[in-house]
C-alpha positions as CSV (number, residue, x, y, z in Angstrom):
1,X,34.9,-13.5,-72.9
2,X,37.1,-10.9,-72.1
3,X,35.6,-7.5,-72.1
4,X,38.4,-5.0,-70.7
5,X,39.4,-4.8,-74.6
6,X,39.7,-1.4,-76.6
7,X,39.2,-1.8,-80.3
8,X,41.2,0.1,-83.3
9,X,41.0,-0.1,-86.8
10,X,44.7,-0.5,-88.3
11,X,44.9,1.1,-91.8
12,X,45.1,-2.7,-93.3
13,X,41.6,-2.9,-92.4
14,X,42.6,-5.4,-89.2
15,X,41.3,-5.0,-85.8
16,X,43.7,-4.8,-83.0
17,X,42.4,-6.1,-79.5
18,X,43.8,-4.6,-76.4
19,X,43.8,-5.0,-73.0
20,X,45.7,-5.8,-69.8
21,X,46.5,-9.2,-69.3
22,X,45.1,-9.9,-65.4
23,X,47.9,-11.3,-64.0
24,X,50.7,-9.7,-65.1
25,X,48.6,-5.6,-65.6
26,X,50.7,-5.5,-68.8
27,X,49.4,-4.3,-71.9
28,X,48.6,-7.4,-74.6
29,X,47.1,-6.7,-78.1
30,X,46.1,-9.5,-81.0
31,X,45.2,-8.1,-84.2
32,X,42.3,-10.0,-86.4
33,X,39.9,-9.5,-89.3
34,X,37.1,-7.9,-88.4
35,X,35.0,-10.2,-89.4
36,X,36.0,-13.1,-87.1
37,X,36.3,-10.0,-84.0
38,X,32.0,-9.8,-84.7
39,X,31.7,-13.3,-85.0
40,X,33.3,-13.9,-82.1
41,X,31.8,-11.2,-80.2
42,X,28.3,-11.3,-80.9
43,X,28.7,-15.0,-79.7
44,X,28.1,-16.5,-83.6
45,X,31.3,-18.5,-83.2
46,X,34.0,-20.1,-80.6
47,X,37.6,-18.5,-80.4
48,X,39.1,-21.2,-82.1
49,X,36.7,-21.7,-84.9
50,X,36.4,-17.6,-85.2
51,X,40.3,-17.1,-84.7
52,X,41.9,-20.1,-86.6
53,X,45.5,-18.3,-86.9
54,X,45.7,-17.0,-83.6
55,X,48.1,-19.4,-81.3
56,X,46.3,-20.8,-78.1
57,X,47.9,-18.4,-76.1
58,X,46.6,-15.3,-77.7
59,X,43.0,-16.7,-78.2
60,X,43.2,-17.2,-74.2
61,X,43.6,-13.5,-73.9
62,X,40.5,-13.2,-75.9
63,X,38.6,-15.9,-74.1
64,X,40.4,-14.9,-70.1
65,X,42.2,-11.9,-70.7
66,X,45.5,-13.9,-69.4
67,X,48.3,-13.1,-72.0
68,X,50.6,-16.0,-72.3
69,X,53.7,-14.4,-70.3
70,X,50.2,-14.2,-67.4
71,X,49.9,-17.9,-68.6
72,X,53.4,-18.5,-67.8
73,X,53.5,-16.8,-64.8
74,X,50.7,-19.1,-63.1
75,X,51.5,-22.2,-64.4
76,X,55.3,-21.7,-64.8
77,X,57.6,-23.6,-67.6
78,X,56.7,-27.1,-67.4
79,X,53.0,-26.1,-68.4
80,X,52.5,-24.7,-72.3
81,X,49.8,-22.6,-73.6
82,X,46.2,-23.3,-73.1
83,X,45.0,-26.4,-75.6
84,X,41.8,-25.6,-76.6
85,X,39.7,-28.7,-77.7
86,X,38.1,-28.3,-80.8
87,X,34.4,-28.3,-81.1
């Protein structure tokens, strides 16, 4: 789980997440209900099943903190986002 996260309310009510990816010390930021941000961070639900819209790549930020340009830059081209089973 990625801690180095900062928290704001938008005025919609949303919670925007960010944080510097690791690998590439750029600023990254997903925006989710904050309902699914306490389910996933109390630990009451996995990324996937507590951040259904979010692509793979931005649910890896929450899970690694690697953004998905960080994701690129590791793994290059011929590798795509992170698949994240479902459980």
């Amino acid at each position: 789980m990625n801690t180095n996260l900062q928290a704001t309310r938008e005025p919609d009510g949303q919670i925007r997440l960010e944080g510097p990816c690791w690998v590439t010390k750029k600023l990254y930021s997903v925006t989710v209900s904050e309902e699914a941000a306490v389910k996933y961070f109390w630990g009451d639900a996995l990324a996937q099943n507590a951040f259904p819209d979010l692509s793979t790549g931005q649910r890896e930020f929450l899970i690694s903190g690697t953004s998905p340009e960080g994701w690129k830059q590791l793994f290059g081209d011929s590798v795509s986002e992170p698949e994240i089973a479902d459980t």
